[in-house]
ModelCIF file with pLDDT and N, C-alpha, C, O atoms, coordinates in Angstrom:
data_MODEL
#
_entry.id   MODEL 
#
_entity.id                         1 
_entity.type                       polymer 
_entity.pdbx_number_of_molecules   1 
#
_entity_poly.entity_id                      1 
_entity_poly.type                           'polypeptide(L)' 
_entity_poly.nstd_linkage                   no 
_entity_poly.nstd_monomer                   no 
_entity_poly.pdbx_seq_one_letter_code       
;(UNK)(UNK)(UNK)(UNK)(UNK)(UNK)(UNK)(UNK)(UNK)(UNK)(UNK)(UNK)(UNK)(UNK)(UNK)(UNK)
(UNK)(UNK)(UNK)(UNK)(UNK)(UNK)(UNK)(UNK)(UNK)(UNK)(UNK)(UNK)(UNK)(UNK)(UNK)(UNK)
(UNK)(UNK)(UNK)(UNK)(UNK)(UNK)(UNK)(UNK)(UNK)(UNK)(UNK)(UNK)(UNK)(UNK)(UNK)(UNK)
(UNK)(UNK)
;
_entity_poly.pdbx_seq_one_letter_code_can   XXXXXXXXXXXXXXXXXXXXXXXXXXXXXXXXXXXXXXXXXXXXXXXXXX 
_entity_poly.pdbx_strand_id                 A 
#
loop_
_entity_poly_seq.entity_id 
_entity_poly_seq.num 
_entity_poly_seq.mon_id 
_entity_poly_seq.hetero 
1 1  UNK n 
1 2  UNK n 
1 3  UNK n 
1 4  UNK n 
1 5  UNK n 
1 6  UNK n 
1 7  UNK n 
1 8  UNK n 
1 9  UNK n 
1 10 UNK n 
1 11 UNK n 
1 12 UNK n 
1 13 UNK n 
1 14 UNK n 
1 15 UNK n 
1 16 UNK n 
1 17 UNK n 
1 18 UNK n 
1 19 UNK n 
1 20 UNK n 
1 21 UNK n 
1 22 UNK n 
1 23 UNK n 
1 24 UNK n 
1 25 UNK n 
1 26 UNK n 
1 27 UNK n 
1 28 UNK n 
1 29 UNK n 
1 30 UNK n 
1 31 UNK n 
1 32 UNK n 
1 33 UNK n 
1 34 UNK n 
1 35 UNK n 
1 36 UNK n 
1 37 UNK n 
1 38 UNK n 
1 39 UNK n 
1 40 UNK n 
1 41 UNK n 
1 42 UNK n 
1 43 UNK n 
1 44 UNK n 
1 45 UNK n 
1 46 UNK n 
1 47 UNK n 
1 48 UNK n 
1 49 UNK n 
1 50 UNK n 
#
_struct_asym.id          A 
_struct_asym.entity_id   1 
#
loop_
_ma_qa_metric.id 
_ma_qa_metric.mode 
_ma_qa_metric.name 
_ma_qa_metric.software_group_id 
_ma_qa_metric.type 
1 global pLDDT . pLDDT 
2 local  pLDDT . pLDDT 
#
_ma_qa_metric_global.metric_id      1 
_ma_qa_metric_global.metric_value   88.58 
_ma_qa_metric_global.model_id       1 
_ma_qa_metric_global.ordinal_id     1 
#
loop_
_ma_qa_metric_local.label_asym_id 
_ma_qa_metric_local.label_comp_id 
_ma_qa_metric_local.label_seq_id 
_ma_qa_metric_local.metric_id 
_ma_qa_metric_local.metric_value 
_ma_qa_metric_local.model_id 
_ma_qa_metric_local.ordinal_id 
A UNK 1  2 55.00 1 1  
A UNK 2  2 58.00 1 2  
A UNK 3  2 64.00 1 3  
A UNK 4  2 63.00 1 4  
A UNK 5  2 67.00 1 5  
A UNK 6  2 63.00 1 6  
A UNK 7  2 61.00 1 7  
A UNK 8  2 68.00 1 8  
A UNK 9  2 75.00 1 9  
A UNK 10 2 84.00 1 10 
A UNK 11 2 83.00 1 11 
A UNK 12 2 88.00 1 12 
A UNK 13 2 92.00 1 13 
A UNK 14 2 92.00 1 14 
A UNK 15 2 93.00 1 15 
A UNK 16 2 94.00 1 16 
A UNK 17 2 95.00 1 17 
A UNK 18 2 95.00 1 18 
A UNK 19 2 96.00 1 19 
A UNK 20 2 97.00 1 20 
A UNK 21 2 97.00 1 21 
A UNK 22 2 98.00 1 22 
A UNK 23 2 98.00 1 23 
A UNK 24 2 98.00 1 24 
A UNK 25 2 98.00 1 25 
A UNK 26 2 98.00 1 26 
A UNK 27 2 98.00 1 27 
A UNK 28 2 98.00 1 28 
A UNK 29 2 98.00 1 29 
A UNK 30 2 98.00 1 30 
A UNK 31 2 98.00 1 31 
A UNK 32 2 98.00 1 32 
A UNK 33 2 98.00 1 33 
A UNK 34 2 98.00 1 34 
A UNK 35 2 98.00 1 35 
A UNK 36 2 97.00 1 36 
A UNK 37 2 97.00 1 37 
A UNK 38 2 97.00 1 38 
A UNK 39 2 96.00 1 39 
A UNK 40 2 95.00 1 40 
A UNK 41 2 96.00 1 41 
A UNK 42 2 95.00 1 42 
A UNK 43 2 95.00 1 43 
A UNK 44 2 95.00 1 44 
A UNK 45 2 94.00 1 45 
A UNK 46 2 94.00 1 46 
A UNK 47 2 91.00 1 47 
A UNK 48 2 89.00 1 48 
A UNK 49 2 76.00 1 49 
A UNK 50 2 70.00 1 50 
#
loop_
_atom_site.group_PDB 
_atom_site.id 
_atom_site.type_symbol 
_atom_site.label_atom_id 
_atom_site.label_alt_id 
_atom_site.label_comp_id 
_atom_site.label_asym_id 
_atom_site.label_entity_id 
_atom_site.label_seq_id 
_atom_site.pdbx_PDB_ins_code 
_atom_site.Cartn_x 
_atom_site.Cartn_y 
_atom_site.Cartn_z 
_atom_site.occupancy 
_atom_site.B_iso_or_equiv 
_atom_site.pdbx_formal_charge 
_atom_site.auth_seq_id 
_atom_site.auth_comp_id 
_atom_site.auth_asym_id 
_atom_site.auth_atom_id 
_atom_site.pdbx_PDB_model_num 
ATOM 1   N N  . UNK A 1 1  ? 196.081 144.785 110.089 1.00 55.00 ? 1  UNK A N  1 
ATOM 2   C CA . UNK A 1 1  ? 195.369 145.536 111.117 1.00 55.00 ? 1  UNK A CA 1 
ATOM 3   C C  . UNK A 1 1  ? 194.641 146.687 110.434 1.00 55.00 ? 1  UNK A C  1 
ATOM 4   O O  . UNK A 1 1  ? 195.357 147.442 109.775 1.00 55.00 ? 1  UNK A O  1 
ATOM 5   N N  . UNK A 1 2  ? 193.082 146.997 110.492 1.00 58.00 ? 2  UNK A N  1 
ATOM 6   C CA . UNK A 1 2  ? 192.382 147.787 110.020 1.00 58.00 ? 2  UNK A CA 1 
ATOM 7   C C  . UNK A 1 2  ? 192.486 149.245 110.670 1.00 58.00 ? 2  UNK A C  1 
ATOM 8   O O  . UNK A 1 2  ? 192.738 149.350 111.870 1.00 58.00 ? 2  UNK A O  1 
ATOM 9   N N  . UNK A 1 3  ? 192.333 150.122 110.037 1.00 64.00 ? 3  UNK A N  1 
ATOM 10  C CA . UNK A 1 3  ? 192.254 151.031 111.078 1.00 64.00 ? 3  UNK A CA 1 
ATOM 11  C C  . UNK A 1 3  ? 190.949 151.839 110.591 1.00 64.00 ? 3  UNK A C  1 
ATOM 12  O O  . UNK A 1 3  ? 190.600 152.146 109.451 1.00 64.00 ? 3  UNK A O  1 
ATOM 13  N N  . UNK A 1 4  ? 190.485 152.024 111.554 1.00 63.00 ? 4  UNK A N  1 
ATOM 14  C CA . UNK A 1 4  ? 188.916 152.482 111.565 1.00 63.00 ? 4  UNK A CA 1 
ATOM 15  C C  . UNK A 1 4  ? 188.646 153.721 112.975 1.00 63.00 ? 4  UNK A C  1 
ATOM 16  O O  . UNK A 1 4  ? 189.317 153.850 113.999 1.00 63.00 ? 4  UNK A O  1 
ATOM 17  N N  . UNK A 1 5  ? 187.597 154.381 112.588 1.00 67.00 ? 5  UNK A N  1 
ATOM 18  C CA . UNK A 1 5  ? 187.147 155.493 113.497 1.00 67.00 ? 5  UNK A CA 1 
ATOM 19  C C  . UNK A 1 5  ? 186.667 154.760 115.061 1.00 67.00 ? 5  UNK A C  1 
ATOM 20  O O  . UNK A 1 5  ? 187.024 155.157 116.170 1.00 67.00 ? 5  UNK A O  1 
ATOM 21  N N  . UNK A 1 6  ? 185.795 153.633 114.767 1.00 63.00 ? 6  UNK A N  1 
ATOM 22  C CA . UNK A 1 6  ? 184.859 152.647 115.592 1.00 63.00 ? 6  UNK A CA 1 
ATOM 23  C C  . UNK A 1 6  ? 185.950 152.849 116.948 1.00 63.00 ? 6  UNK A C  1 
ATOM 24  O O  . UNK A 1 6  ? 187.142 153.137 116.839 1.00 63.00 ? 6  UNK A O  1 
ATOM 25  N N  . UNK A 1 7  ? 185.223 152.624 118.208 1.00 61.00 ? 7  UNK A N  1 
ATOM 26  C CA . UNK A 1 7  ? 186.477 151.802 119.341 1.00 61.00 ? 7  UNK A CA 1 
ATOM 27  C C  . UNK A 1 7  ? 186.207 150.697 119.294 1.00 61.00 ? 7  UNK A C  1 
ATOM 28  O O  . UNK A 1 7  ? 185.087 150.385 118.891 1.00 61.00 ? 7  UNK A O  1 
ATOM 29  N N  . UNK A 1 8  ? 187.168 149.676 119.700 1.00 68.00 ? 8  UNK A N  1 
ATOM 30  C CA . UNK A 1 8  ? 187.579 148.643 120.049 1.00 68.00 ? 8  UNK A CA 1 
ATOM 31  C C  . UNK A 1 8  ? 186.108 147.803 120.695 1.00 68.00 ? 8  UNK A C  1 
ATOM 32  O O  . UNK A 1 8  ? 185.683 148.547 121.579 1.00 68.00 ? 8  UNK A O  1 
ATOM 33  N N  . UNK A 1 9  ? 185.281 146.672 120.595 1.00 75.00 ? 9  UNK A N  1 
ATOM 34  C CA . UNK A 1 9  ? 184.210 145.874 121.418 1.00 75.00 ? 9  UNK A CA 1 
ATOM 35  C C  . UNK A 1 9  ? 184.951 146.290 122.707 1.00 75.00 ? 9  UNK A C  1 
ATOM 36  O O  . UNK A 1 9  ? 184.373 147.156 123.364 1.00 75.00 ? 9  UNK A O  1 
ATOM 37  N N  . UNK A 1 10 ? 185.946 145.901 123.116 1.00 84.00 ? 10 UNK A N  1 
ATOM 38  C CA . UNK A 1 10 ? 186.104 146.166 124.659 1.00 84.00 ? 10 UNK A CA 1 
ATOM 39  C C  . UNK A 1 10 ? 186.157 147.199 125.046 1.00 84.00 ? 10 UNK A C  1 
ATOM 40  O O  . UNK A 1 10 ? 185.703 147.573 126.127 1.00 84.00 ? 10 UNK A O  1 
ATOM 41  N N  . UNK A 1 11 ? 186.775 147.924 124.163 1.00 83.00 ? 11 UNK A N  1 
ATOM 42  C CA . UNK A 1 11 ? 186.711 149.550 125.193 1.00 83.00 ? 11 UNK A CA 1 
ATOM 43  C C  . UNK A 1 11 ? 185.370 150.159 125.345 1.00 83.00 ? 11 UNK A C  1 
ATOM 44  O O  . UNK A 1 11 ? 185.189 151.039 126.187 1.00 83.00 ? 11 UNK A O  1 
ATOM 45  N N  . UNK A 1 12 ? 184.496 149.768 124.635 1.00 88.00 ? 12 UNK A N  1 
ATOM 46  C CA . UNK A 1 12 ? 182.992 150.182 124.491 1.00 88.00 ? 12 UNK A CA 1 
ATOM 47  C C  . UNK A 1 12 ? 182.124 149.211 125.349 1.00 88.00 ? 12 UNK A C  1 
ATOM 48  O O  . UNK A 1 12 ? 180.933 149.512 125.423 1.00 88.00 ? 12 UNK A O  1 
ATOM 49  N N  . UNK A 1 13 ? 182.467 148.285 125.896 1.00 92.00 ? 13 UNK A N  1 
ATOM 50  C CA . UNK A 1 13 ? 182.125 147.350 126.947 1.00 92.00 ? 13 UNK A CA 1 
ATOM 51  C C  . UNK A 1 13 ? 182.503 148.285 128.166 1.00 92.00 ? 13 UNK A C  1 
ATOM 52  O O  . UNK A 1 13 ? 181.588 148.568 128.939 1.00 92.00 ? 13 UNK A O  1 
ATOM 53  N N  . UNK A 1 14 ? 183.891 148.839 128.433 1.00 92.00 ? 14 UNK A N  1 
ATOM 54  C CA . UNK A 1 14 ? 184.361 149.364 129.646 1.00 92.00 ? 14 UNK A CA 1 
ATOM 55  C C  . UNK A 1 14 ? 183.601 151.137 129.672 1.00 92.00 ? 14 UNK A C  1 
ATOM 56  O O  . UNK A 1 14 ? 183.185 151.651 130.710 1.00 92.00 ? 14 UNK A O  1 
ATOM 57  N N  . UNK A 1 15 ? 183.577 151.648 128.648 1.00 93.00 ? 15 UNK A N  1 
ATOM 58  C CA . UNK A 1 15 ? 182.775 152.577 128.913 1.00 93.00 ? 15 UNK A CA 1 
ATOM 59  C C  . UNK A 1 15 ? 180.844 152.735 128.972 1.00 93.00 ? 15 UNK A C  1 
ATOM 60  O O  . UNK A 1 15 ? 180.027 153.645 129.117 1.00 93.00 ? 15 UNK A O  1 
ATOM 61  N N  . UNK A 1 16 ? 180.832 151.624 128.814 1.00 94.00 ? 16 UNK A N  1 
ATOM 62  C CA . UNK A 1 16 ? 179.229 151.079 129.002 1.00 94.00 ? 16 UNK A CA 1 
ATOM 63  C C  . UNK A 1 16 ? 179.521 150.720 130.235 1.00 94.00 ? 16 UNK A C  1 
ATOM 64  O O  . UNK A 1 16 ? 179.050 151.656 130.881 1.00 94.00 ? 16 UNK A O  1 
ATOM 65  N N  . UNK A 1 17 ? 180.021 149.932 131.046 1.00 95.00 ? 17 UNK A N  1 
ATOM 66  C CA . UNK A 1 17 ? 180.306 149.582 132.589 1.00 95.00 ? 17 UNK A CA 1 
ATOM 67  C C  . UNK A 1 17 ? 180.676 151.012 133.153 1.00 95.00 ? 17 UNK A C  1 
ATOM 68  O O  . UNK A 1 17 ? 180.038 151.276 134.173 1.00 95.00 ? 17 UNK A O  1 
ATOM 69  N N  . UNK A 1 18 ? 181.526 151.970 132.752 1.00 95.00 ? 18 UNK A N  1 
ATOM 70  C CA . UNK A 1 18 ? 181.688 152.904 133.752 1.00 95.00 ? 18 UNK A CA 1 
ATOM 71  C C  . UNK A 1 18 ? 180.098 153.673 133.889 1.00 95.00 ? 18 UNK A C  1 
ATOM 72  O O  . UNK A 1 18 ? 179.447 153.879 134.913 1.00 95.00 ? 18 UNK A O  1 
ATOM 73  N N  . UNK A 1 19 ? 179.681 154.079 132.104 1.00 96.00 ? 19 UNK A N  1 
ATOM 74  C CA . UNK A 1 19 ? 178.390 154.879 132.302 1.00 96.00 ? 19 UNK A CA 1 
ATOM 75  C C  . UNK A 1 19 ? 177.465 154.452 133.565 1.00 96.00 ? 19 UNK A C  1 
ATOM 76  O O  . UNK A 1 19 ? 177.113 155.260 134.425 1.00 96.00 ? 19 UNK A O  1 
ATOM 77  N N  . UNK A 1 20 ? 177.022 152.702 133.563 1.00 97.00 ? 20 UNK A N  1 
ATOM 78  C CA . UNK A 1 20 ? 176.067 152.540 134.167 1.00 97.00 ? 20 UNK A CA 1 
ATOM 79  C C  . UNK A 1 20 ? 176.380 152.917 136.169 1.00 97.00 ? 20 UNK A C  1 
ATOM 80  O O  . UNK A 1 20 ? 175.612 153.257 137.069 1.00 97.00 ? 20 UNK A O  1 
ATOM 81  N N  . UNK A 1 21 ? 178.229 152.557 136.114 1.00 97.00 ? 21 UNK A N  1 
ATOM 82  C CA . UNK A 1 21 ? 178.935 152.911 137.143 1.00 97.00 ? 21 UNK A CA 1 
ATOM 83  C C  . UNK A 1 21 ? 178.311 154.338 137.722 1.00 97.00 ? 21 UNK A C  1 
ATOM 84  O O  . UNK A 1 21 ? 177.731 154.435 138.803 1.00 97.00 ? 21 UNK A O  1 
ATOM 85  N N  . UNK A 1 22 ? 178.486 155.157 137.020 1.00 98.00 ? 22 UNK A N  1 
ATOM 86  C CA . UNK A 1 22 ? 178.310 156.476 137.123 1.00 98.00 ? 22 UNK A CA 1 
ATOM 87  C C  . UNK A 1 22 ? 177.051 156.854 137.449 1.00 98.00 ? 22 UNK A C  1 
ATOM 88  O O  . UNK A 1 22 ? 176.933 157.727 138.309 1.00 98.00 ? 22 UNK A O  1 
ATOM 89  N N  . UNK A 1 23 ? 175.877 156.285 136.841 1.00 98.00 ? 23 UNK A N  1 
ATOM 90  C CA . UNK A 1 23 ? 174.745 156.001 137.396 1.00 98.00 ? 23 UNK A CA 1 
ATOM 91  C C  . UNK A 1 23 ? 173.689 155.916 138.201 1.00 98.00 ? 23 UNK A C  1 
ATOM 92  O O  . UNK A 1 23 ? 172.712 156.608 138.485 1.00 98.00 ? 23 UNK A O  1 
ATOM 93  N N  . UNK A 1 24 ? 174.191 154.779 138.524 1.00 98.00 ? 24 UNK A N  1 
ATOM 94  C CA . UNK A 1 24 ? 173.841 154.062 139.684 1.00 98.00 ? 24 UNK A CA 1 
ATOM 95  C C  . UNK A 1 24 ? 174.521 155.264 140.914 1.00 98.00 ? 24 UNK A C  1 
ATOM 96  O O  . UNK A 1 24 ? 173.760 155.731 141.760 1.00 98.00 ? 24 UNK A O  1 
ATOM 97  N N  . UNK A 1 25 ? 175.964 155.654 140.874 1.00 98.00 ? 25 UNK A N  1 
ATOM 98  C CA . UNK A 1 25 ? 176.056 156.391 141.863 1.00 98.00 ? 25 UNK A CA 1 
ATOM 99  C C  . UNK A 1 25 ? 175.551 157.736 141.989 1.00 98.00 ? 25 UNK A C  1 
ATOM 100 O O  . UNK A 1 25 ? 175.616 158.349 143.054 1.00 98.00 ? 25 UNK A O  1 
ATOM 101 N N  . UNK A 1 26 ? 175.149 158.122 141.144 1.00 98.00 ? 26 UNK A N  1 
ATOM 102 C CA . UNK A 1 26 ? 174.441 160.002 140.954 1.00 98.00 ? 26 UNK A CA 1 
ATOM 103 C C  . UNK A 1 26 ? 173.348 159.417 141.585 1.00 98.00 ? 26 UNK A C  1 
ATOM 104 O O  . UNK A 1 26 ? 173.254 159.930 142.700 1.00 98.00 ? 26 UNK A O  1 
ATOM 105 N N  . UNK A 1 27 ? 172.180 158.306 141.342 1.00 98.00 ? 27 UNK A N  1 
ATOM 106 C CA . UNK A 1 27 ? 171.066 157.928 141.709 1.00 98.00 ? 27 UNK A CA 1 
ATOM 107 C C  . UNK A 1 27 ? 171.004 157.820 142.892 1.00 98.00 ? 27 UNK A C  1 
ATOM 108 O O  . UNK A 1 27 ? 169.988 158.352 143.338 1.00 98.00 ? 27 UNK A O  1 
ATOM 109 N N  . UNK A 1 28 ? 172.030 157.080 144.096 1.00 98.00 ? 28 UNK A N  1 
ATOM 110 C CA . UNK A 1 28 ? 172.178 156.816 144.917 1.00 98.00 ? 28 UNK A CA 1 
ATOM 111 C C  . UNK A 1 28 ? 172.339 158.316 145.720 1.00 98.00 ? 28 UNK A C  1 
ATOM 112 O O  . UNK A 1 28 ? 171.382 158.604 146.439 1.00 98.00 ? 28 UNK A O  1 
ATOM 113 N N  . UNK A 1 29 ? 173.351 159.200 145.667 1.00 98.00 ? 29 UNK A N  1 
ATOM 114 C CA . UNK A 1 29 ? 173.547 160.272 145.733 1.00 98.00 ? 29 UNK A CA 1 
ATOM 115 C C  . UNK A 1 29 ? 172.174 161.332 145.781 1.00 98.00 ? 29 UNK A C  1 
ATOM 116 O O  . UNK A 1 29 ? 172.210 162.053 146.778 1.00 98.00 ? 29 UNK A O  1 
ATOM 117 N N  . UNK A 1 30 ? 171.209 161.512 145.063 1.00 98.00 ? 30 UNK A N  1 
ATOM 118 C CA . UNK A 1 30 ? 170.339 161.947 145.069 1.00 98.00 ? 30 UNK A CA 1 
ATOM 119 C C  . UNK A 1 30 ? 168.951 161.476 145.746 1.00 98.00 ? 30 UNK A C  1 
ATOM 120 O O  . UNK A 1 30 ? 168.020 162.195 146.110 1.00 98.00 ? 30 UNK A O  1 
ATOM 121 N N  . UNK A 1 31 ? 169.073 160.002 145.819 1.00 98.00 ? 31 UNK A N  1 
ATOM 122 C CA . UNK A 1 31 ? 168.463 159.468 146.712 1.00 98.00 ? 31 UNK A CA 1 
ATOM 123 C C  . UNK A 1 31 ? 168.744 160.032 147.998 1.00 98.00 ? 31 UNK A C  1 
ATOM 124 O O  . UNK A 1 31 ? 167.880 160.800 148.422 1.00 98.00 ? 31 UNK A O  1 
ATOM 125 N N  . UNK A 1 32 ? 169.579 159.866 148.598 1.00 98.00 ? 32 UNK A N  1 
ATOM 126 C CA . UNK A 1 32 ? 170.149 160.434 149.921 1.00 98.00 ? 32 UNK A CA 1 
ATOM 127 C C  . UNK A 1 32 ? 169.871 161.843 149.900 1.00 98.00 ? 32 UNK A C  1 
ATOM 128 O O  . UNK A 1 32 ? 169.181 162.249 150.835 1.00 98.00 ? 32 UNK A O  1 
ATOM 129 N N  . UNK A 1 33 ? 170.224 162.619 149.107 1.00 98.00 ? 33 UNK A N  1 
ATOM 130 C CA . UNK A 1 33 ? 169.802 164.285 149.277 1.00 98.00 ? 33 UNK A CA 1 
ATOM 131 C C  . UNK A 1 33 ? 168.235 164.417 149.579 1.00 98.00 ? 33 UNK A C  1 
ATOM 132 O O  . UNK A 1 33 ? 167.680 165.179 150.371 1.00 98.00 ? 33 UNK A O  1 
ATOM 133 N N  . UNK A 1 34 ? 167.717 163.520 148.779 1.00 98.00 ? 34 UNK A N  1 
ATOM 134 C CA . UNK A 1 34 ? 165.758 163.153 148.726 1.00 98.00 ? 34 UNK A CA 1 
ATOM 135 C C  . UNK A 1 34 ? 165.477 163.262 150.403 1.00 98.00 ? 34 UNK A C  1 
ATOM 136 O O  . UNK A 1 34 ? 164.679 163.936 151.055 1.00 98.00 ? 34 UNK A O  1 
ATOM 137 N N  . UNK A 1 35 ? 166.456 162.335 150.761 1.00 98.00 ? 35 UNK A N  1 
ATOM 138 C CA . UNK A 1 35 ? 165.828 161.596 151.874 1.00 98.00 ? 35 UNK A CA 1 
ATOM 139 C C  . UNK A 1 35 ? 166.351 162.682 153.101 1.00 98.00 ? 35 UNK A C  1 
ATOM 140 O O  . UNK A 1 35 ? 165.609 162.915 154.055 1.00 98.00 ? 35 UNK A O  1 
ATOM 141 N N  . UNK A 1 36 ? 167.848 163.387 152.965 1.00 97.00 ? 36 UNK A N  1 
ATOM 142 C CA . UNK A 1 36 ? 167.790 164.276 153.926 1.00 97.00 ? 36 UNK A CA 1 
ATOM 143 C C  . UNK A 1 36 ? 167.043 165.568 153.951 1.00 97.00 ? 36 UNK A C  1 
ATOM 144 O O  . UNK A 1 36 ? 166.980 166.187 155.013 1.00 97.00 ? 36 UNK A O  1 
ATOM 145 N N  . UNK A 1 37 ? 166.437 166.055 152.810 1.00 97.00 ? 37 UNK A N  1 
ATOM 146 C CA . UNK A 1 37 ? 165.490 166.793 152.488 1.00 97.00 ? 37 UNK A CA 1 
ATOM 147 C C  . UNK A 1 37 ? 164.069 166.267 152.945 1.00 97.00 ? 37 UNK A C  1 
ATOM 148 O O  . UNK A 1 37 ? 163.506 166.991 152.124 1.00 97.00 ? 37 UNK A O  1 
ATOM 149 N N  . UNK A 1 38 ? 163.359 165.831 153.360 1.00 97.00 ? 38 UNK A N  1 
ATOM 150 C CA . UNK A 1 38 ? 162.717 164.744 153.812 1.00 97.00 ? 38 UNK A CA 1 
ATOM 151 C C  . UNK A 1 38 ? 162.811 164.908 155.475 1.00 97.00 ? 38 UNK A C  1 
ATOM 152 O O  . UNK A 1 38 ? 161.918 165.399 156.166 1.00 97.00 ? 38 UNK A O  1 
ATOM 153 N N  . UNK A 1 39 ? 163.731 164.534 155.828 1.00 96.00 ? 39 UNK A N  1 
ATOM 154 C CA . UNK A 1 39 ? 163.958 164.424 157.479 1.00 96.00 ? 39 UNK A CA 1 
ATOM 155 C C  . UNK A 1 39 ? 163.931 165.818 157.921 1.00 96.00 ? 39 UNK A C  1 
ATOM 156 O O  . UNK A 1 39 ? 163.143 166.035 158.842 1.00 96.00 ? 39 UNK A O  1 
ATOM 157 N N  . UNK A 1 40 ? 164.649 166.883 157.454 1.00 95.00 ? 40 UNK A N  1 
ATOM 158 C CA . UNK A 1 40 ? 164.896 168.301 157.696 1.00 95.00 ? 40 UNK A CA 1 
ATOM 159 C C  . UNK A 1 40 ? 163.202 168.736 157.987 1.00 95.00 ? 40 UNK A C  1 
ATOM 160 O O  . UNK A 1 40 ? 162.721 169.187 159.027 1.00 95.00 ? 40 UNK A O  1 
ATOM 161 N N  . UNK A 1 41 ? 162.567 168.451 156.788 1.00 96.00 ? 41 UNK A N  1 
ATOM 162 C CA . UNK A 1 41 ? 161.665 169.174 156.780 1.00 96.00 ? 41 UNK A CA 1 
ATOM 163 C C  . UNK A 1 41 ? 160.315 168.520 157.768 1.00 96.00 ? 41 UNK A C  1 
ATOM 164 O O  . UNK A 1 41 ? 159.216 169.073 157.817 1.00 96.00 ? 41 UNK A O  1 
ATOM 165 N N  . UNK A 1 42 ? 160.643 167.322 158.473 1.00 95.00 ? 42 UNK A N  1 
ATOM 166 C CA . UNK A 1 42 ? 159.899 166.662 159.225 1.00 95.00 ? 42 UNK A CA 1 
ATOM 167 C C  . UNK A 1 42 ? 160.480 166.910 160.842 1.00 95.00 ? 42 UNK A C  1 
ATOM 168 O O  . UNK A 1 42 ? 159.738 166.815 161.819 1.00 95.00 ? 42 UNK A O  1 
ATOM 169 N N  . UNK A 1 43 ? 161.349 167.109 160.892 1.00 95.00 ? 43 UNK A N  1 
ATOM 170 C CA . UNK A 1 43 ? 162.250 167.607 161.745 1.00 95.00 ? 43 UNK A CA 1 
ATOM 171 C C  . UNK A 1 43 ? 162.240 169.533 162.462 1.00 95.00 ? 43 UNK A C  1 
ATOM 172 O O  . UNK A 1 43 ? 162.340 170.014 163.591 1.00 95.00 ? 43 UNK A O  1 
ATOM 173 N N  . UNK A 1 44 ? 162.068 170.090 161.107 1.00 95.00 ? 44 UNK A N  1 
ATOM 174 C CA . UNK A 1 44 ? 161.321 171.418 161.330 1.00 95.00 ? 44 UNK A CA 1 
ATOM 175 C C  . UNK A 1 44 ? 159.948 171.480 161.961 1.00 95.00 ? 44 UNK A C  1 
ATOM 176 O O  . UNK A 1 44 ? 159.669 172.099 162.988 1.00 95.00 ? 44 UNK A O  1 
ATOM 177 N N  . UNK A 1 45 ? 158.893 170.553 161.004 1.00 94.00 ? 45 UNK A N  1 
ATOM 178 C CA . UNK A 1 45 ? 157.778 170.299 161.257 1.00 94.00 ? 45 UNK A CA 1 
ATOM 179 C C  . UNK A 1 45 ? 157.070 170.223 162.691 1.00 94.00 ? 45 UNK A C  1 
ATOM 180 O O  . UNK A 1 45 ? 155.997 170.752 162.979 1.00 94.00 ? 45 UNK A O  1 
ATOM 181 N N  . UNK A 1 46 ? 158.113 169.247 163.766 1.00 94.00 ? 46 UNK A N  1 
ATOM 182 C CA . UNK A 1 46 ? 158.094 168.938 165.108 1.00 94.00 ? 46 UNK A CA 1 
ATOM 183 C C  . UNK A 1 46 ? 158.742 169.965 165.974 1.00 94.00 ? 46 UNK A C  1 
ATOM 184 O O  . UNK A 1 46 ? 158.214 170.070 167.081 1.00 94.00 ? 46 UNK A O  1 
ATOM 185 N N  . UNK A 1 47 ? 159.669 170.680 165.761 1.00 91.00 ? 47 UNK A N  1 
ATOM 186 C CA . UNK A 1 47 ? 160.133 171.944 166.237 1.00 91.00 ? 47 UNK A CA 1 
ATOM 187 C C  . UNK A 1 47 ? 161.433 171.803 166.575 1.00 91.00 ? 47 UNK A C  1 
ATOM 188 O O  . UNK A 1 47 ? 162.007 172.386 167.495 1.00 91.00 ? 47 UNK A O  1 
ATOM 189 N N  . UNK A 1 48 ? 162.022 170.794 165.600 1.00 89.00 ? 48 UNK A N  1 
ATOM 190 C CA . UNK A 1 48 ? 163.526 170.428 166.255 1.00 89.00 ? 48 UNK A CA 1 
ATOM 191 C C  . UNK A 1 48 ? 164.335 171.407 165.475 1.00 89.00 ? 48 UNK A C  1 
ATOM 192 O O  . UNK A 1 48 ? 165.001 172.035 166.298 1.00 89.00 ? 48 UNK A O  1 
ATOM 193 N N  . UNK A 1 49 ? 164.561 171.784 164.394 1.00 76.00 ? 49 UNK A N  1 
ATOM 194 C CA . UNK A 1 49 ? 164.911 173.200 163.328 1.00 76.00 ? 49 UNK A CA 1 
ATOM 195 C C  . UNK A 1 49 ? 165.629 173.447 164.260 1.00 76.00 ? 49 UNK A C  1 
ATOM 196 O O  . UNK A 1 49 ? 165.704 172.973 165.394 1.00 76.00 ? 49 UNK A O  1 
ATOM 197 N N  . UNK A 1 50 ? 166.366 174.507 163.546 1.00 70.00 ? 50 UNK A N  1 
ATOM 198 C CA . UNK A 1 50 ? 167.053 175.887 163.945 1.00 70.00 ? 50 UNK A CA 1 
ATOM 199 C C  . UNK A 1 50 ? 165.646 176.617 164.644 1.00 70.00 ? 50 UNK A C  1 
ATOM 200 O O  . UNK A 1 50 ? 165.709 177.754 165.112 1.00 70.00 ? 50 UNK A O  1 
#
């Protein structure tokens, strides 16, 4: 058994799957902030606001 600095092919598979995991959900997440930022201000626009 070698022992080396490198990780493991799989564990570098599972942290390539979480990164893109992670991702995809910040994207999604900010999408939605986009979009309620978006409505608020169309929503003000018409006089529904505070």
């Amino acid at each position: 058994m070698a022992t080396t600095d490198e990780p493991r092919p799989g564990r570098r598979k599972w942290l390539r799957r979480l990164g893109w995991l992670a991702a995809i959900w910040l994207a999604s997440v900010l999408s939605l902030y986009l979009l309620s930022l978006v409505l608020r201000f169309l929503m003000n626009s018409v006089g529904l606001g505070r």
